[in-house]
C-alpha positions as CSV (number, residue, x, y, z in Angstrom):
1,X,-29.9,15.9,6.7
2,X,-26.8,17.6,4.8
3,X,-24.7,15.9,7.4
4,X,-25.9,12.3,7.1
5,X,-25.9,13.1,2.9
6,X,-22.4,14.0,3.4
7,X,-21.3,11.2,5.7
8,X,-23.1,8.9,2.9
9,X,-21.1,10.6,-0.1
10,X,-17.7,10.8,1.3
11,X,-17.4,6.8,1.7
12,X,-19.0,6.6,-1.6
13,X,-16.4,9.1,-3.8
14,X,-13.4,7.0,-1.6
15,X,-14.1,4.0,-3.1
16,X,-15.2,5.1,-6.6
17,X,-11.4,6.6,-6.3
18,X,-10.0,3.5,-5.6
19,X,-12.0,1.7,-7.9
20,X,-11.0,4.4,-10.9
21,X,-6.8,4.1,-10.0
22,X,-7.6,0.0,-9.4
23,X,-8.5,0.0,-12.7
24,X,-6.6,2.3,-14.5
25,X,-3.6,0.7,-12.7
26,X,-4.9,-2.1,-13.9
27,X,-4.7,-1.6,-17.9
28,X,-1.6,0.9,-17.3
29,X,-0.2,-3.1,-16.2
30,X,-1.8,-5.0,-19.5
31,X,-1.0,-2.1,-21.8
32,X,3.0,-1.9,-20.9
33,X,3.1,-6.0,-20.6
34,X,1.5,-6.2,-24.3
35,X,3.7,-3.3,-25.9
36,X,7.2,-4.1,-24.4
37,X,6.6,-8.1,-24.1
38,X,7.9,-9.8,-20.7
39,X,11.2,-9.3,-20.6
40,X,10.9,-5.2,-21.1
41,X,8.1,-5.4,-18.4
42,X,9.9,-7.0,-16.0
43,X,12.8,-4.8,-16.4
44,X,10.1,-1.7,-15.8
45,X,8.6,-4.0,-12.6
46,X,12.7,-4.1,-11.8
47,X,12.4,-0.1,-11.1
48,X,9.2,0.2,-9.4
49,X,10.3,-2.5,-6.8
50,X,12.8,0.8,-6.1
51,X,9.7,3.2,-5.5
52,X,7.6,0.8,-3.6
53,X,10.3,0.2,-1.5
54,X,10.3,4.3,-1.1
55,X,6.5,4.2,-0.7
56,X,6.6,1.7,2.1
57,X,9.1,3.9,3.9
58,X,7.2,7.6,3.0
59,X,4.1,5.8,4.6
60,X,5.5,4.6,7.8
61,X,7.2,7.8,8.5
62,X,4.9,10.6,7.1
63,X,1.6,9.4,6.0
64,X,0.5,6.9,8.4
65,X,1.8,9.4,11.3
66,X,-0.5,11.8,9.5
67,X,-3.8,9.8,8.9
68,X,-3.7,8.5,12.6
69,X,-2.6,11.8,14.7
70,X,-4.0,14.6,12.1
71,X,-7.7,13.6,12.5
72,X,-7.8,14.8,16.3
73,X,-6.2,18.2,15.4
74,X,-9.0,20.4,14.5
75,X,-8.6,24.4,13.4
76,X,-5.6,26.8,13.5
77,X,-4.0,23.4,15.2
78,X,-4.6,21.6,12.6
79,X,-3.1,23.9,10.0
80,X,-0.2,24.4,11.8
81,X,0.5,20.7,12.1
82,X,-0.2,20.0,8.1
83,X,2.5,22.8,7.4
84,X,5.2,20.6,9.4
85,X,4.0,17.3,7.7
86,X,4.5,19.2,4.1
87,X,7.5,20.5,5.2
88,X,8.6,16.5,6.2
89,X,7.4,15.4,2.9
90,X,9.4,17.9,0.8
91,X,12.6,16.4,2.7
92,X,12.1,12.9,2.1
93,X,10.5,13.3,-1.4
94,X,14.7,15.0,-2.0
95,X,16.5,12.1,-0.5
96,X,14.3,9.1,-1.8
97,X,14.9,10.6,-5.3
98,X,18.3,10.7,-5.1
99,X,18.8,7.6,-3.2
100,X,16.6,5.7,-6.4
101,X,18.8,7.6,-8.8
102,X,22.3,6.0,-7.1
103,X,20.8,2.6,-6.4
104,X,19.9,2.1,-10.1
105,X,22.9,3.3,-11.4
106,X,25.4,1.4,-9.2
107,X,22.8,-1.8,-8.4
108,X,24.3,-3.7,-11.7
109,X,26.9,-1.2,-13.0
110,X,27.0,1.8,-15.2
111,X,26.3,0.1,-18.1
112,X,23.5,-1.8,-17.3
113,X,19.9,-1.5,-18.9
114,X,18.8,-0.3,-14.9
115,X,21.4,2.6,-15.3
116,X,20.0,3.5,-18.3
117,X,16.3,4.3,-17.1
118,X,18.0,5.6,-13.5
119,X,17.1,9.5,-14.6
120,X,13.3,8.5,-15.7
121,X,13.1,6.0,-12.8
122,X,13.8,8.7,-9.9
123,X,12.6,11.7,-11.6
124,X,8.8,9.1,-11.9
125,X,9.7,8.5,-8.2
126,X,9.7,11.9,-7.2
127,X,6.4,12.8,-9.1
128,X,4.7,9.8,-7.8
129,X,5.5,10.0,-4.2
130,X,4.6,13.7,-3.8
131,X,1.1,13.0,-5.8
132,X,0.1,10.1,-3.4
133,X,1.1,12.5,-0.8
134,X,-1.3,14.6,-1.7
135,X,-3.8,12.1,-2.1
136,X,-3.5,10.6,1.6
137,X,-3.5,14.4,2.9
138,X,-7.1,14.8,1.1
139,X,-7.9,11.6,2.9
140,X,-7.1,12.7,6.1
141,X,-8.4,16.6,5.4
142,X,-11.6,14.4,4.3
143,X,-11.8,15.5,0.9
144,X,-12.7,13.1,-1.5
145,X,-14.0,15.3,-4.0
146,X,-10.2,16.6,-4.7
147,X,-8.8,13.0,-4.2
148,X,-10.8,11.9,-7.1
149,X,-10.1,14.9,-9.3
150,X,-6.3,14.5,-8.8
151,X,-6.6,11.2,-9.4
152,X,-8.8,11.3,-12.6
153,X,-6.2,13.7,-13.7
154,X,-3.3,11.6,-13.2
155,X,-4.7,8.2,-14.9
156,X,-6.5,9.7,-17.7
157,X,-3.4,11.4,-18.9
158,X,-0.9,8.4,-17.9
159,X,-2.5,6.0,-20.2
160,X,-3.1,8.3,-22.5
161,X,0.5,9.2,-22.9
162,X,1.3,5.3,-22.7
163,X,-1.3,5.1,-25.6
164,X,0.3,7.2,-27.9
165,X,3.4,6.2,-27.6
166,X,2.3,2.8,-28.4
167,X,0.5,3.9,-31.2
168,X,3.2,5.9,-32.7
169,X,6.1,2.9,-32.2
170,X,7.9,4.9,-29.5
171,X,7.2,2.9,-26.7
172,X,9.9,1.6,-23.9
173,X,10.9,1.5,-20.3
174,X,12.3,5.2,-20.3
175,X,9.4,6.7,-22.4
176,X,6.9,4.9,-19.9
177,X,8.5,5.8,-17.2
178,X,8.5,9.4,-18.5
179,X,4.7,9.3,-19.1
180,X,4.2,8.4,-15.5
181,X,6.5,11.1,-14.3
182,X,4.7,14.2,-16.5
183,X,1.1,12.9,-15.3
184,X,1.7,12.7,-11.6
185,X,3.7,15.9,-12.0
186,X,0.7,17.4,-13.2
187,X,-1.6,16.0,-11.1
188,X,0.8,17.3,-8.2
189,X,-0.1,20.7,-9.2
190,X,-3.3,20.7,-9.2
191,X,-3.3,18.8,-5.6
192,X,-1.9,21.8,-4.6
193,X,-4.4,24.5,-5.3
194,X,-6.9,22.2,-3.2
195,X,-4.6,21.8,0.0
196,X,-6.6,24.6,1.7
197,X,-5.2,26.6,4.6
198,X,-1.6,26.1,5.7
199,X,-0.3,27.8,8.9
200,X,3.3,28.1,9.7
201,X,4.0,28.4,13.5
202,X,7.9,27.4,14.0
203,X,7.7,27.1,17.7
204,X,5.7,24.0,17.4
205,X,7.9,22.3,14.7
206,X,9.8,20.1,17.2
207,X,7.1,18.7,19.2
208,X,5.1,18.0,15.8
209,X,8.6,16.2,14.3
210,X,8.8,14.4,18.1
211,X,5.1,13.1,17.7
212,X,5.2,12.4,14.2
213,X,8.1,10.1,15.3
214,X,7.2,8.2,18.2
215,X,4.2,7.1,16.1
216,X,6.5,6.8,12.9
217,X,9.6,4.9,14.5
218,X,8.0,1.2,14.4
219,X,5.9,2.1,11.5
220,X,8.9,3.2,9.4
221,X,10.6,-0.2,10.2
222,X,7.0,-2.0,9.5
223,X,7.3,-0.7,5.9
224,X,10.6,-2.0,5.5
225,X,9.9,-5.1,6.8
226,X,6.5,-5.5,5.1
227,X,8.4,-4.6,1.5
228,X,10.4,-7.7,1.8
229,X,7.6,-9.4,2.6
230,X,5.8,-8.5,-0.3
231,X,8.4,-8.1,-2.8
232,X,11.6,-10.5,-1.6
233,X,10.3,-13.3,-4.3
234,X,10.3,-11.1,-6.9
235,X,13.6,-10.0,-6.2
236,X,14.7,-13.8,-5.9
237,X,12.7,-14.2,-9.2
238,X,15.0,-11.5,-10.7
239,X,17.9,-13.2,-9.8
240,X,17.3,-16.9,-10.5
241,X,15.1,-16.8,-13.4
242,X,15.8,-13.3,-14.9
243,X,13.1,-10.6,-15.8
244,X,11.3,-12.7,-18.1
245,X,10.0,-14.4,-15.4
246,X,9.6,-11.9,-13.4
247,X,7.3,-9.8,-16.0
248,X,5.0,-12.8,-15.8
249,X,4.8,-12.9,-12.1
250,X,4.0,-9.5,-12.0
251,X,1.4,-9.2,-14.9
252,X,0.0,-12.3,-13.2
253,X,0.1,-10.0,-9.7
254,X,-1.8,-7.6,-11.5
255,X,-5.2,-9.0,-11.8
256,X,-5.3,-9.2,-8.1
257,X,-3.6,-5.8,-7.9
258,X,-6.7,-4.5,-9.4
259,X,-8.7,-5.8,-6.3
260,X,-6.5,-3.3,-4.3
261,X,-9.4,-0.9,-4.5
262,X,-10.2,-2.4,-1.3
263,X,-7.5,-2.9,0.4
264,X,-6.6,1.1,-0.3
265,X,-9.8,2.2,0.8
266,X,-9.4,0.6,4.3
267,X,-6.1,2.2,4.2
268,X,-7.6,5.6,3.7
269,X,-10.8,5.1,5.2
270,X,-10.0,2.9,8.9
271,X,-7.4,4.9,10.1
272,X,-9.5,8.1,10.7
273,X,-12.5,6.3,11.7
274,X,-10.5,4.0,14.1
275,X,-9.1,7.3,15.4
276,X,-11.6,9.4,15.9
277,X,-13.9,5.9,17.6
278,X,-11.2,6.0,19.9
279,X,-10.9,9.9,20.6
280,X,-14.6,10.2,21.3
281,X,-16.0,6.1,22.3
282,X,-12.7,4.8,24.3
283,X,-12.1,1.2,23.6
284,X,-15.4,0.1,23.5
285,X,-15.8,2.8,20.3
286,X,-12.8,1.5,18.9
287,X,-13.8,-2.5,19.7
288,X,-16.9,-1.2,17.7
289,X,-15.1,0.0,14.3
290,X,-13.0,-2.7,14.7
291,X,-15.4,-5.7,14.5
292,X,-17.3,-4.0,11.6
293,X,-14.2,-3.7,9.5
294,X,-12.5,-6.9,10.4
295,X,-16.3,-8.6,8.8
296,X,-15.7,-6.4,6.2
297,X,-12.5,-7.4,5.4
298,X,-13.1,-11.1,5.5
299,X,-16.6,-11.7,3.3
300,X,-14.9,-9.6,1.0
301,X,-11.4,-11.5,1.1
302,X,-13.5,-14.6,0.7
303,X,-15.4,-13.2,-2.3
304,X,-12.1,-12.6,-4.2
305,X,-10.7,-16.2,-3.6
306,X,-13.6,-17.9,-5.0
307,X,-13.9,-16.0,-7.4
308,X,-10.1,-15.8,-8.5
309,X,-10.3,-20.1,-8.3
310,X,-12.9,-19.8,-10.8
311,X,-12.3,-17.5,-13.6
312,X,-8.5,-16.2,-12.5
313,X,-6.7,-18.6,-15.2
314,X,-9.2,-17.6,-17.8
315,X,-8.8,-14.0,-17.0
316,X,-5.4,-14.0,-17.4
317,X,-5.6,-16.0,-20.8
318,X,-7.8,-13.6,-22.2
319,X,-5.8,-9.8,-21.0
320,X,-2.5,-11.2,-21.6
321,X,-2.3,-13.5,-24.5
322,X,-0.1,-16.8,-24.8
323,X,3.3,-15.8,-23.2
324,X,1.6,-16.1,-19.7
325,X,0.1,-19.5,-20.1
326,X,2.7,-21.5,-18.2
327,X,1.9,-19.2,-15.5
328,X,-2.1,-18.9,-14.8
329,X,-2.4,-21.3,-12.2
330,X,-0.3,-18.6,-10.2
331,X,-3.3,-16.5,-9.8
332,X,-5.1,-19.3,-7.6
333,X,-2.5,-19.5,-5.2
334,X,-2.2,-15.8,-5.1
335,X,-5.8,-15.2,-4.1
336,X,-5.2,-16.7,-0.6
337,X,-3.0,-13.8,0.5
338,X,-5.9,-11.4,-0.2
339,X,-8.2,-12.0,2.8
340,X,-4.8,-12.3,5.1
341,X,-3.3,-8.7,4.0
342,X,-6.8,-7.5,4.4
343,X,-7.3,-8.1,8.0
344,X,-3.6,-7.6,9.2
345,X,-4.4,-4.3,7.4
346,X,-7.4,-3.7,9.6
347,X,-5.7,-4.9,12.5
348,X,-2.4,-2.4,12.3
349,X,-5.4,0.7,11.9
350,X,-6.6,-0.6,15.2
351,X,-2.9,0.1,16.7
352,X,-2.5,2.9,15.2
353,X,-5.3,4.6,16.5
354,X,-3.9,3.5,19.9
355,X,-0.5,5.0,18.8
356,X,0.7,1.8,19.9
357,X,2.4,0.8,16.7
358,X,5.2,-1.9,17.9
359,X,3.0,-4.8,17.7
360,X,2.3,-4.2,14.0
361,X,6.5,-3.7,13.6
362,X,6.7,-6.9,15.3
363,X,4.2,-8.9,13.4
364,X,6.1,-7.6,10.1
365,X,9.1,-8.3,11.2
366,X,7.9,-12.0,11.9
367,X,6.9,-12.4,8.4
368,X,9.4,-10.8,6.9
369,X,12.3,-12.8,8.4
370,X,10.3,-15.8,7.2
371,X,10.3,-14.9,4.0
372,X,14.1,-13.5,4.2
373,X,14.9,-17.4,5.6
374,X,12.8,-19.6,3.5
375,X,12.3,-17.5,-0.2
376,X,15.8,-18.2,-1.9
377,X,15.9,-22.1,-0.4
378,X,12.2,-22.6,-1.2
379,X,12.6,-20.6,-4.9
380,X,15.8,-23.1,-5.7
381,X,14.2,-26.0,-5.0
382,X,11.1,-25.4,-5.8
383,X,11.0,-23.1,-8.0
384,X,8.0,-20.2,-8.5
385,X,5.5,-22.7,-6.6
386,X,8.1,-22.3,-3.6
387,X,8.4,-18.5,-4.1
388,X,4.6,-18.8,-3.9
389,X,4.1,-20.5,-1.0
390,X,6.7,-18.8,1.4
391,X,4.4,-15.5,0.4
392,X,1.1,-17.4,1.8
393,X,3.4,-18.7,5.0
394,X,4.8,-15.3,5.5
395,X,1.4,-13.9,5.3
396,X,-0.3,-15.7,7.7
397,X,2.8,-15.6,10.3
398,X,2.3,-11.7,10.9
399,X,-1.2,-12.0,10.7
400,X,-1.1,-14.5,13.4
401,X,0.8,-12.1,15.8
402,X,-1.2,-9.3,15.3
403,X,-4.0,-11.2,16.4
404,X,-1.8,-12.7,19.4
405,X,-1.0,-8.9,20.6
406,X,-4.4,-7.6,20.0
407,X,-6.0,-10.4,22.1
408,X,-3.2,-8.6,24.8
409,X,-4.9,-5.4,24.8
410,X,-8.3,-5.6,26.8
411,X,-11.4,-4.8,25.0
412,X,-9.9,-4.5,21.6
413,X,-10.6,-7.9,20.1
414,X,-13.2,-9.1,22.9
415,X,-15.5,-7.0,24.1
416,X,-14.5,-7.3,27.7
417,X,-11.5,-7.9,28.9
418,X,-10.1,-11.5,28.8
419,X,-8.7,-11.8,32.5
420,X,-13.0,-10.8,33.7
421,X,-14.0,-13.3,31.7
422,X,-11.9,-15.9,32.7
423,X,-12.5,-15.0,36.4
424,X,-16.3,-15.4,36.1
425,X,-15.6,-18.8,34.2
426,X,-13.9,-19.7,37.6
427,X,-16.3,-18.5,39.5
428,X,-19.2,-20.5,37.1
429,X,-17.3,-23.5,37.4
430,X,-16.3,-23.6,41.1
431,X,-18.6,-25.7,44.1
């Protein structure tokens, strides 16, 4: 009985976490796009395309290794293996701060308004990368309790910091960026004490680092690939139409941003479920997870576009006042990339858990040479209706060729392998 509770609450506290940093994300967004105006925000939303360009890249090499390959270690094996991740982390957390630092002080010269918010920007880099570190470990260590508490800690103070300075007239890009720095650092710190048990055995450091990147090599390229793909019109946006714009893309973004409680919670949740299917069922396990997540994912993506077609513009009206007007129908179109990301999501866990992790490098890199191709033509002659649609095309092109490659893999998609079935249809049809 205190197993089945547990396996109940676990699922439960993972998505009331995601729903609590879905939301707070959410008014962090409307709060800094009210008290610095459009053009401020989009110079913030300029800096943060930096760190989610870092993100993409810690997950692919670190964290997706981790929630895939950590799951089967169980014990002193398991400690030992967590110690070399941590150590990994540390590394990368160094060189991605230093590599945002340079990038936005030489991006547009020293003298730019990115230069000026390069020491805020990487130092709220640093913090925030390590924190969601910590988060994904507690994921994978299945610990939700300690996911939620770092995480309550970190919003609550974020936009209550973001508040004040509000409140007391002292609000801009540096400040914010500041505030998000102190309350992921602290948030960090208390992730800590909840690790648990680390063991350090050196001898084992190499054949950890070689694992870690035979999984992480196509997957490190996949968050590349997928960044463009996600964020290659708003740099486009930057460029043409300047950061006015681009603030009113990205507060527009935001109320389907908020519906990210889902999407993160298959990110946390699939990959050790997929894993472990597969560890203990075989295929027909993993088939299993599989078909209940990919229903998942689509009656929910469906949800969220009918319900975006009918009350996104009025939504938007009401959280973000007059400046985004010329901009609501945006949302609508938006909406349609939701069920798409969803179930290329579910698909890559699916790969993952087979260690095979090519195919979802190769549907990303579809997608995002799509988009590389057709954003800056379609954005020029089109304008933000063309940067619109090449995300929607783009989305649906990877999506496409993960399903392709899955249907390669016998008893992944179908639940017997394609070739028998064919056969017997011979067979059936023959004299």
């Amino acid at each position: 009985m205190r197993a089945r509770l547990q396996a109940m609450l676990d699922p439960a506290l993972s998505f009331g976490d995601q729903a609590l940093s879905s939301a707070c994300n959410f008014l962090t967004t409307i709060l800094l796009a009210r008290a610095l105006g459009l053009e401020a925000f989009g110079l913030y939303t300029m800096v943060w395309l930096a760190l989610y360009l870092a993100m993409s890249l810690q997950l692919g090499l670190i964290v997706s290794p981790m929630m895939s390959i950590g799951t089967k270690e169980q014990g002193a094996e398991a400690e030992a293996y967590y110690t070399v991740v941590f150590l990994h982390q540390a590394g990368y957390v160094v060189v991605a701060t230093g590599a945002i630092f340079a990038a936005l002080m030489l991006a547009a010269g020293a003298a730019s308004p990115l230069a000026e918010v390069a020491l805020p920007g990487s130092m709220a880099a640093a913090s925030y990368l390590t924190q969601d570190f910590l988060r994904r470990y507690l994921f994978a260590r299945r610990r939700p309790a300690g996911i939620l508490l770092i995480d309550a800690i970190n919003q609550f103070l974020k936009l209550g910091a973001l508040a004040v300075l509000w409140q007391a007239g002292m609000i801009s890009v540096a400040n914010a960026l500041w505030a998000v720095a102190g309350a992921a650092a602290v948030s960090t710190l208390c992730g800590l004490t909840l690790s648990g048990p680390l063991l350090w055995k050196p001898q084992i450091l190499a054949s950890v680092t070689g694992r870690q990147w035979r999984s992480a090599r196509w997957l490190v390229l996949t968050g590349s690939v997928q960044w463009v793909l996600s964020y290659s019109g708003l740099l486009v946006t930057a460029g043409l139409f300047g950061p006015k714009v681009l603030g009113a893309l990205r507060a527009a973004q935001s109320l389907l941003a908020v519906l990210n409680v889902v999407r993160e919670a298959l990110e946390n949740i699939v990959p050790p479920m997929a894993g472990k299917a597969f560890a203990q069922g075989g295929m027909p396990g993993l088939h299993r997870t599989l078909g209940r997540a990919m229903l998942f994912a689509g009656l929910t993506g469906a949800a969220v576009v009918l319900g975006l077609g009918l009350f996104g513009p009025w939504l938007l009206h009401q959280l973000y006042g007059g400046e985004i007007l010329e901009f609501d129908w945006v949302i609508i179109w938006y909406s349609f990339a939701f069920p798409m990301a969803l179930m290329s999501l579910v698909l890559g866990c699916a790969f993952r858990a087979l260690e095979r992790t090519r195919p979802v490098f190769i549907a990303a890199l579809v997608g995002g040479c799509f988009s590389l191709l057709a954003v800056y033509p379609a954005a020029l002659f089109f304008g933000v209706a063309g940067l619109i649609a090449v995300t929607l095309l783009s989305e649906l092109a990877a999506l496409l060729v993960l399903v392709m490659l899955a249907l390669r893999i016998p008893g992944l998609l179908a639940s017997r392998p394609i070739a028998s079935a064919r056969a017997r249809m011979v067979t059936a049809s023959s004299p």
